[in-house]
mmCIF file as gemmi writes it, N, C-alpha and C atoms, coordinates in Angstrom:
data_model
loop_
_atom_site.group_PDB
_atom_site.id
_atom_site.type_symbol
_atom_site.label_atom_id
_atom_site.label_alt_id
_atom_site.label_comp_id
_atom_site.label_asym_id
_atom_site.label_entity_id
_atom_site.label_seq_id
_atom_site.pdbx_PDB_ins_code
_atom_site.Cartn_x
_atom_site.Cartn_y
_atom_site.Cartn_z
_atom_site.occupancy
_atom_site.B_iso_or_equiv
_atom_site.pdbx_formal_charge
_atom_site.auth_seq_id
_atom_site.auth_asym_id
_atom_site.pdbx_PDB_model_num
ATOM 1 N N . UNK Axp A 1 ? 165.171 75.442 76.32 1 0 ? 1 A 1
ATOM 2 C CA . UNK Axp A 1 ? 164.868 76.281 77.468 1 0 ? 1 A 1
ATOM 3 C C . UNK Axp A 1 ? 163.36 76.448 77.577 1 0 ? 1 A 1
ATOM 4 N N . UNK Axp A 2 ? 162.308 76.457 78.957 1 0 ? 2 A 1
ATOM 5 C CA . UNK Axp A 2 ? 161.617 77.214 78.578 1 0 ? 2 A 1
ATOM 6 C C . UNK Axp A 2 ? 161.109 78.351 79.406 1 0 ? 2 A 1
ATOM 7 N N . UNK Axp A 3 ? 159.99 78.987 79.254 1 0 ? 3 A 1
ATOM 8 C CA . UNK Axp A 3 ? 159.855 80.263 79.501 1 0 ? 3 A 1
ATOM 9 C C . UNK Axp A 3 ? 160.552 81.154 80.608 1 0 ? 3 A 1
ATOM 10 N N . UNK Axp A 4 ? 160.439 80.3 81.608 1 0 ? 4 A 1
ATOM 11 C CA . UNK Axp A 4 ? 160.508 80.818 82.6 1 0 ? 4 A 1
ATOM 12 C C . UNK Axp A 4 ? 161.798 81.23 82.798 1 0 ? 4 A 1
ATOM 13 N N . UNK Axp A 5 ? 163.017 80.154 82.11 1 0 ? 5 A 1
ATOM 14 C CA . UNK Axp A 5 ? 164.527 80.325 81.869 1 0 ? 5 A 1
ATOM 15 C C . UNK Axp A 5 ? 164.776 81.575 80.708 1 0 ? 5 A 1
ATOM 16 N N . UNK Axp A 6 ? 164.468 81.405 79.801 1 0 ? 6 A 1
ATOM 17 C CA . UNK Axp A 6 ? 164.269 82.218 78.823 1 0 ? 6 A 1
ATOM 18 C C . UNK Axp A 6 ? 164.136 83.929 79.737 1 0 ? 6 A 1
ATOM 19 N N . UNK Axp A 7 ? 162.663 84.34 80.425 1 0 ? 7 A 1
ATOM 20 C CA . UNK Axp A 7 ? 162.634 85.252 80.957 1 0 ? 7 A 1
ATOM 21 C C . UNK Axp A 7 ? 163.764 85.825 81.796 1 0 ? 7 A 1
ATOM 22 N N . UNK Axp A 8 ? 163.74 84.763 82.975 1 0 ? 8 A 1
ATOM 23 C CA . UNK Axp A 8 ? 165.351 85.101 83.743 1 0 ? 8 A 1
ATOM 24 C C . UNK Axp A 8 ? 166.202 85.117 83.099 1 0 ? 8 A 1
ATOM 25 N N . UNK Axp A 9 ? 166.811 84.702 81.836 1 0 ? 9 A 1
ATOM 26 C CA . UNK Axp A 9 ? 167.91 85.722 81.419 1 0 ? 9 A 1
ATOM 27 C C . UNK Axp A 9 ? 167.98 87.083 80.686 1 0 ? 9 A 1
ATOM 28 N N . UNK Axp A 10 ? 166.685 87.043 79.778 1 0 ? 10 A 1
ATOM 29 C CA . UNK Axp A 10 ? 166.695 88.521 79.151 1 0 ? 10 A 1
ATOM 30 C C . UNK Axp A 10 ? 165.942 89.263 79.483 1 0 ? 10 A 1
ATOM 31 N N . UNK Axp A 11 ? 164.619 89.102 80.789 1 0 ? 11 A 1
ATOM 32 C CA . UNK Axp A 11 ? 164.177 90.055 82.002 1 0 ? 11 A 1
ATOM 33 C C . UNK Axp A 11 ? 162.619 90.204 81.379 1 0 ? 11 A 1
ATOM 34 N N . UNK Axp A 12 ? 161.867 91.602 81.661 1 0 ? 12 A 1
ATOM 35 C CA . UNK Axp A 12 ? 161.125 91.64 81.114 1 0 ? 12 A 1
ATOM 36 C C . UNK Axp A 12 ? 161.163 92.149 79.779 1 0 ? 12 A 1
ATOM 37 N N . UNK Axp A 13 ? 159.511 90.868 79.298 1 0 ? 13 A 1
ATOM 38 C CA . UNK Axp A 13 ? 159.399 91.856 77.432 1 0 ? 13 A 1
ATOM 39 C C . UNK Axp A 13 ? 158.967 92.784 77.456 1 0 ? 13 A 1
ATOM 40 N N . UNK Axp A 14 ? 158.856 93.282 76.01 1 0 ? 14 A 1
ATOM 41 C CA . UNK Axp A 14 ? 158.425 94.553 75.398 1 0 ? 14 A 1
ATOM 42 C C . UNK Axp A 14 ? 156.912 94.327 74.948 1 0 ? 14 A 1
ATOM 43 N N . UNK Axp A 15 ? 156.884 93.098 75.046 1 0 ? 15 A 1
ATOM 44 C CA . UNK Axp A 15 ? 155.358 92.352 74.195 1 0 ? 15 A 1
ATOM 45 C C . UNK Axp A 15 ? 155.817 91.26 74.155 1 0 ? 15 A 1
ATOM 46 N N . UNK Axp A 16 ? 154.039 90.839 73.743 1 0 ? 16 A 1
ATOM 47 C CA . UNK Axp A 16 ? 153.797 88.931 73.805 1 0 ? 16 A 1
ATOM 48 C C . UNK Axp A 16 ? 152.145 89.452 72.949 1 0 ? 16 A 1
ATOM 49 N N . UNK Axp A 17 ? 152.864 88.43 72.167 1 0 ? 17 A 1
ATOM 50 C CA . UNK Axp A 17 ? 151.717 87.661 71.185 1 0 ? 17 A 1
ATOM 51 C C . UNK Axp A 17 ? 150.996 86.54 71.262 1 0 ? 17 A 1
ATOM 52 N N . UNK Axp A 18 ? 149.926 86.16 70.916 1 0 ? 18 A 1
ATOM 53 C CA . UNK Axp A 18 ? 149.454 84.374 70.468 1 0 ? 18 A 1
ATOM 54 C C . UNK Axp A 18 ? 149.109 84.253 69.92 1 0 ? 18 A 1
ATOM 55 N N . UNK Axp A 19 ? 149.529 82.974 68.677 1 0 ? 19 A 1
ATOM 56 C CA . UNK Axp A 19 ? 149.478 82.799 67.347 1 0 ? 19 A 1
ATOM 57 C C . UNK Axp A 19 ? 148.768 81.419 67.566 1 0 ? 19 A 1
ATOM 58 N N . UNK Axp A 20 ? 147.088 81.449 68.035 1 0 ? 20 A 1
ATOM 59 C CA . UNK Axp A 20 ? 146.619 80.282 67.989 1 0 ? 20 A 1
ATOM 60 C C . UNK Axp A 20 ? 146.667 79.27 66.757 1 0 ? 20 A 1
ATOM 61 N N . UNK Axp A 21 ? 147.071 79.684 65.557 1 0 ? 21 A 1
ATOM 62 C CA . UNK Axp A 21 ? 146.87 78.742 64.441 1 0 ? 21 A 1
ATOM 63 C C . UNK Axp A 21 ? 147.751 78.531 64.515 1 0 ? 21 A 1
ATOM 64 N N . UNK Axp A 22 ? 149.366 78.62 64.736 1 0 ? 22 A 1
ATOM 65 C CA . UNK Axp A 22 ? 150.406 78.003 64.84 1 0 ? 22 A 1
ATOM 66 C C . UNK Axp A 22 ? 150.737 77.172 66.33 1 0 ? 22 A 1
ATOM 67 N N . UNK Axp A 23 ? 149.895 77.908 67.225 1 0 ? 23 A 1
ATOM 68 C CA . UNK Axp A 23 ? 149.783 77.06 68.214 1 0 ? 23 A 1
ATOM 69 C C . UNK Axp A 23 ? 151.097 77.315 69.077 1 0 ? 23 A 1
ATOM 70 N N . UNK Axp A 24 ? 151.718 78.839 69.172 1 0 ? 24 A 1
ATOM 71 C CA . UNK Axp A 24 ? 152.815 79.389 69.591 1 0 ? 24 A 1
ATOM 72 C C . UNK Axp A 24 ? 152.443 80.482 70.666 1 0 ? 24 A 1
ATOM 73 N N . UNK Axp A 25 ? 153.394 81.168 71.406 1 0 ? 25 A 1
ATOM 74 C CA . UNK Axp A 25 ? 153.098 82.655 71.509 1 0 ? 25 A 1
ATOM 75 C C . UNK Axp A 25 ? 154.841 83.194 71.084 1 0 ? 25 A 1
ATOM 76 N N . UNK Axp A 26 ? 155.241 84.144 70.779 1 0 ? 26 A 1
ATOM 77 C CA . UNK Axp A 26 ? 155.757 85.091 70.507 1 0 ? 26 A 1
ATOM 78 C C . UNK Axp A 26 ? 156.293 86.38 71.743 1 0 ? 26 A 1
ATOM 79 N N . UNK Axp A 27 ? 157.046 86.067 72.574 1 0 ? 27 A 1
ATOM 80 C CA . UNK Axp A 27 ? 157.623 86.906 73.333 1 0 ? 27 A 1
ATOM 81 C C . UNK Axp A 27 ? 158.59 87.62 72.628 1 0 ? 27 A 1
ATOM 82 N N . UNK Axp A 28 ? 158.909 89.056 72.883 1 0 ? 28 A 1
ATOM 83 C CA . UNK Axp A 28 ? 159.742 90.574 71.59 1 0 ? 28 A 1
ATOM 84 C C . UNK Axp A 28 ? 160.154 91.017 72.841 1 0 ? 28 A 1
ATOM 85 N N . UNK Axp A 29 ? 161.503 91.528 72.395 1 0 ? 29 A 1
ATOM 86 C CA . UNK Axp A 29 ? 162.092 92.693 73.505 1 0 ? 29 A 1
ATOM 87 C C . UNK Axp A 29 ? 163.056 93.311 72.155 1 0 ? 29 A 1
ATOM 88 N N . UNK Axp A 30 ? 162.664 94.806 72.824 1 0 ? 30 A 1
ATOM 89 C CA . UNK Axp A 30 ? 163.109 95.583 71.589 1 0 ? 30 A 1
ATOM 90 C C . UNK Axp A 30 ? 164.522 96.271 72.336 1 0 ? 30 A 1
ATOM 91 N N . UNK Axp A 31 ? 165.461 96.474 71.253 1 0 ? 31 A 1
ATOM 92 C CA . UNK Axp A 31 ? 166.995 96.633 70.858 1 0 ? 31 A 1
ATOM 93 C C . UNK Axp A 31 ? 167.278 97.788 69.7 1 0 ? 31 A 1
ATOM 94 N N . UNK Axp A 32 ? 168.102 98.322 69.991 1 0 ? 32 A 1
ATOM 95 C CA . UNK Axp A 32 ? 168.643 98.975 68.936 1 0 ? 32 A 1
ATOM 96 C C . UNK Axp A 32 ? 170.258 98.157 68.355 1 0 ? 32 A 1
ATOM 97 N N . UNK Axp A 33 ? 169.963 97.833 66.704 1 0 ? 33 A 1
ATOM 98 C CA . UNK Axp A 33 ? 171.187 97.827 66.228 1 0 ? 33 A 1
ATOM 99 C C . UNK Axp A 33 ? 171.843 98.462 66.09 1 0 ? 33 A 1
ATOM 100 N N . UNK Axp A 34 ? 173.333 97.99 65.38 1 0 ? 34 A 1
ATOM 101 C CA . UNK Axp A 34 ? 174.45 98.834 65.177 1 0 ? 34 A 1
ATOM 102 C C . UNK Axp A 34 ? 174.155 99.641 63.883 1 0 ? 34 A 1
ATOM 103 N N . UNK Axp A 35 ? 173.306 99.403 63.414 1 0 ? 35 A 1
ATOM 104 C CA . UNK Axp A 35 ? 172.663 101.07 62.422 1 0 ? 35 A 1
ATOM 105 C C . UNK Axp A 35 ? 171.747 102.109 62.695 1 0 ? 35 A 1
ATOM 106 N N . UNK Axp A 36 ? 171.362 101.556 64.347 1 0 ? 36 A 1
ATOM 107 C CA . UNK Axp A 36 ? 170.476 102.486 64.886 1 0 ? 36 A 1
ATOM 108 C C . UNK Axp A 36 ? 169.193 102.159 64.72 1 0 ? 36 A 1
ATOM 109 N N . UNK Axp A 37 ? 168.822 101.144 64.26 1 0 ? 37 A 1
ATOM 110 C CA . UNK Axp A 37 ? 167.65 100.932 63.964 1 0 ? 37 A 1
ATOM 111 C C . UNK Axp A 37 ? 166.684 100.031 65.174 1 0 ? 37 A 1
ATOM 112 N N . UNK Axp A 38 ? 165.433 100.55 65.494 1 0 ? 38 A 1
ATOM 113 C CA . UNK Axp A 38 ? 164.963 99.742 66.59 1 0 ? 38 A 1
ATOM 114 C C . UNK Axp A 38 ? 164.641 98.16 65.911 1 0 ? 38 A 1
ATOM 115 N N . UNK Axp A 39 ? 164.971 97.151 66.758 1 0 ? 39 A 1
ATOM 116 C CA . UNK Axp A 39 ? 164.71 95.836 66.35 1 0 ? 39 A 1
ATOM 117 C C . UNK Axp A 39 ? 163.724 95.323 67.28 1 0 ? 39 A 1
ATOM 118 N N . UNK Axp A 40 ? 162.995 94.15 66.969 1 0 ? 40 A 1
ATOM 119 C CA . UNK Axp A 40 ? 162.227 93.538 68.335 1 0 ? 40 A 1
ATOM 120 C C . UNK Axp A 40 ? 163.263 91.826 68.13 1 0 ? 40 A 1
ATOM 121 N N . UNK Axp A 41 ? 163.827 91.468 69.242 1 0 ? 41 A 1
ATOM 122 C CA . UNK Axp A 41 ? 164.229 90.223 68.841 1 0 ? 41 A 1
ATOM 123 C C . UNK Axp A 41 ? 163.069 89.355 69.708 1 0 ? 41 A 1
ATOM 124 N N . UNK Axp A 42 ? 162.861 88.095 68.857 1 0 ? 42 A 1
ATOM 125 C CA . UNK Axp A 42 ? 161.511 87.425 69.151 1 0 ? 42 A 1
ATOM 126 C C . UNK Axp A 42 ? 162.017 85.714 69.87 1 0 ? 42 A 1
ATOM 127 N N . UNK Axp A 43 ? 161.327 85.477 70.639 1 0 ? 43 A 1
ATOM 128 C CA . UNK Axp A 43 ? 161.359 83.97 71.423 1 0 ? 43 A 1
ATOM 129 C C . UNK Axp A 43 ? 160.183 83.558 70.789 1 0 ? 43 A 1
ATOM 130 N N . UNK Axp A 44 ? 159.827 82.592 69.788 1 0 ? 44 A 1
ATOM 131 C CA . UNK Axp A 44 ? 158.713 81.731 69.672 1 0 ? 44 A 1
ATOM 132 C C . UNK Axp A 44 ? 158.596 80.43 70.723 1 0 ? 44 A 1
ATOM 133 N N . UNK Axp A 45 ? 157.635 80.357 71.967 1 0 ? 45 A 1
ATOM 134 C CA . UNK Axp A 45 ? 157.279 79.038 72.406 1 0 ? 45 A 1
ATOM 135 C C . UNK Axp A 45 ? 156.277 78.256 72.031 1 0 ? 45 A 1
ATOM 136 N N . UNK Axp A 46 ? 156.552 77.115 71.978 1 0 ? 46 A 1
ATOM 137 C CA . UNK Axp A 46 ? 155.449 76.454 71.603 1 0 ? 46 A 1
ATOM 138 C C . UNK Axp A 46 ? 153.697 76.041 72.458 1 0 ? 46 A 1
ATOM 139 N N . UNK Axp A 47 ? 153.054 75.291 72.473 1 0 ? 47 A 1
ATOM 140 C CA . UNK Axp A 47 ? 152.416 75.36 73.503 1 0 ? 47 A 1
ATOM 141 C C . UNK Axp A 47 ? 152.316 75.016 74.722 1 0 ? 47 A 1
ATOM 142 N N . UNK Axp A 48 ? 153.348 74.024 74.757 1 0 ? 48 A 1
ATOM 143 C CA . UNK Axp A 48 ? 153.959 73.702 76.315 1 0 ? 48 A 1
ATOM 144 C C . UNK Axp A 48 ? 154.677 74.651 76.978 1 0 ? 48 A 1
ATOM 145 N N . UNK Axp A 49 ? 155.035 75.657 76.71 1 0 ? 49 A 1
ATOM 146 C CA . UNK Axp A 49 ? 156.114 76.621 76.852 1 0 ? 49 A 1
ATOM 147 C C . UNK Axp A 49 ? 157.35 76.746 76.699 1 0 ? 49 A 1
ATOM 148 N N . UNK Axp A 50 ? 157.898 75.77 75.375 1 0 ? 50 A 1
ATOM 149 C CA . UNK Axp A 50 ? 159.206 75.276 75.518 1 0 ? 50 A 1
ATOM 150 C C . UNK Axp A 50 ? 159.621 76.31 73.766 1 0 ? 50 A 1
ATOM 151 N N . UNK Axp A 51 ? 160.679 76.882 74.435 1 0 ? 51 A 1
ATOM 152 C CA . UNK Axp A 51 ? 161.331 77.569 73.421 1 0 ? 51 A 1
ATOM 153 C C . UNK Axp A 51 ? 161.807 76.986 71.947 1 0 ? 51 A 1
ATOM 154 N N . UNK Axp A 52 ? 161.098 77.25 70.829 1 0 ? 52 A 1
ATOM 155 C CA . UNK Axp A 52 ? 161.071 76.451 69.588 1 0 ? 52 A 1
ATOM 156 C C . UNK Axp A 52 ? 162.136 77.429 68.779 1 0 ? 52 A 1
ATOM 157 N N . UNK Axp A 53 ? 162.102 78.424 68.762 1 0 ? 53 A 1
ATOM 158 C CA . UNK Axp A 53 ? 163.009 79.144 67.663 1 0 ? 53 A 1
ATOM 159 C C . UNK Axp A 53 ? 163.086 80.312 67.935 1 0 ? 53 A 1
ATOM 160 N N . UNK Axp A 54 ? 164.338 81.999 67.91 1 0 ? 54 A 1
ATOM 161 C CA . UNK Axp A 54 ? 164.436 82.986 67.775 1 0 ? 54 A 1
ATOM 162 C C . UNK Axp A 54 ? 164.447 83.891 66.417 1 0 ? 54 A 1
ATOM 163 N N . UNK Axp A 55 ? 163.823 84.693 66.397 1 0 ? 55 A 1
ATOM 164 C CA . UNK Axp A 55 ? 163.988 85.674 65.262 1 0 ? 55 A 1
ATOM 165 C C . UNK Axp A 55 ? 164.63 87.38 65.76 1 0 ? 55 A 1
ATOM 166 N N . UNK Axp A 56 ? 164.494 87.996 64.515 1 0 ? 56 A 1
ATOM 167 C CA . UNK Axp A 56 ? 164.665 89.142 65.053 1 0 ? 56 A 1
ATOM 168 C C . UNK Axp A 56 ? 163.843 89.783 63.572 1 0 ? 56 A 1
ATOM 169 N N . UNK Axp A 57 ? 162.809 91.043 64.065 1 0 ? 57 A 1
ATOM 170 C CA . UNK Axp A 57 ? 162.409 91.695 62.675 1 0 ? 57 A 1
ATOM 171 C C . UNK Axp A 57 ? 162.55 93.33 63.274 1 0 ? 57 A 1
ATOM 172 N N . UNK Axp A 58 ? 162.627 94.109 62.006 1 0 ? 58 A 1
ATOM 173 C CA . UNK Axp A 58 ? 162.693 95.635 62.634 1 0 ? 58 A 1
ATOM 174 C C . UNK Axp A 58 ? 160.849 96.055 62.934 1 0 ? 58 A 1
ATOM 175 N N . UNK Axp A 59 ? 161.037 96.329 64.022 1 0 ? 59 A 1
ATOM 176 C CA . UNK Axp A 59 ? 159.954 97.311 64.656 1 0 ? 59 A 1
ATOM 177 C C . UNK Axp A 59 ? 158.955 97.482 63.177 1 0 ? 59 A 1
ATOM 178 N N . UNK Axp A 60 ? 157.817 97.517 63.948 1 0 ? 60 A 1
ATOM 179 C CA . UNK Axp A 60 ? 156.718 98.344 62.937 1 0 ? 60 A 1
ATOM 180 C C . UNK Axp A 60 ? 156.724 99.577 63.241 1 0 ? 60 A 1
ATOM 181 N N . UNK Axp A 61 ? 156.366 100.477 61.97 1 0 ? 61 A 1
ATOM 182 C CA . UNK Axp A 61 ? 156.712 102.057 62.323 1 0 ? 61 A 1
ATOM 183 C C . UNK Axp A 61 ? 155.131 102.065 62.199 1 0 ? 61 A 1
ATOM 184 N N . UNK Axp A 62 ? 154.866 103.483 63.041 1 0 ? 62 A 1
ATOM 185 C CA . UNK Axp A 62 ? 153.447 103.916 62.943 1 0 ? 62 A 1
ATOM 186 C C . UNK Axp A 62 ? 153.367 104.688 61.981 1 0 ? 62 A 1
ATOM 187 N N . UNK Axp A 63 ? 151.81 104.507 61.513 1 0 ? 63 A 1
ATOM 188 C CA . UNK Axp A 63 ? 151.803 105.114 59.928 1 0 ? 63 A 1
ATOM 189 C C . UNK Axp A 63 ? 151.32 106.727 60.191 1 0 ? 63 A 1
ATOM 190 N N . UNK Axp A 64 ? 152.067 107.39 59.653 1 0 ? 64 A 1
ATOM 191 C CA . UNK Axp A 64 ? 152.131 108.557 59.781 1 0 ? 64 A 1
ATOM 192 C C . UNK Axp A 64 ? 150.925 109.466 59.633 1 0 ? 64 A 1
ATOM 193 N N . UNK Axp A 65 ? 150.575 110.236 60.369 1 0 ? 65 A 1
ATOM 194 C CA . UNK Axp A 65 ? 149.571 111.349 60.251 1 0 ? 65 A 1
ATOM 195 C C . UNK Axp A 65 ? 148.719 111.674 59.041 1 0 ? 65 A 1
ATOM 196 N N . UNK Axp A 66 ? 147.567 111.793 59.154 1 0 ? 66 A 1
ATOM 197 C CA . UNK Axp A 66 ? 147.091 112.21 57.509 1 0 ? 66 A 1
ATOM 198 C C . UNK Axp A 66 ? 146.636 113.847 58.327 1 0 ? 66 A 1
């Protein structure tokens, strides 16, 4: 698939990255699992814009107040 298919089905992201040394970007749209936990599930494209692989990692939490 790429981007543009990718977008039209799961709408807009939450964020986009670019990972010039891998030569990717990183589109995230964030989800809650079935433990409640916020997830970002991730689209890696490559540099043509063609969808190379999905992940999913839990959210970064903000580091708390000093």
């Amino acid at each position: 698939m790429n981007r543009a298919e990718v977008l039209l089905t799961l709408g807009r992201p939450s964020e986009e990255r670019s990972y010039h040394n891998l030569q990717e970007t990183v589109v995230s749209w964030r989800y809650m699992d079935f433990g409640g936990r916020i997830m970002l599930f991730n689209a890696h494209f490559d540099s043509s814009g063609f969808l190379k692989y999905t992940s999913r990692t839990p959210e970064p939490t903000a580091e708390p107040r000093r």
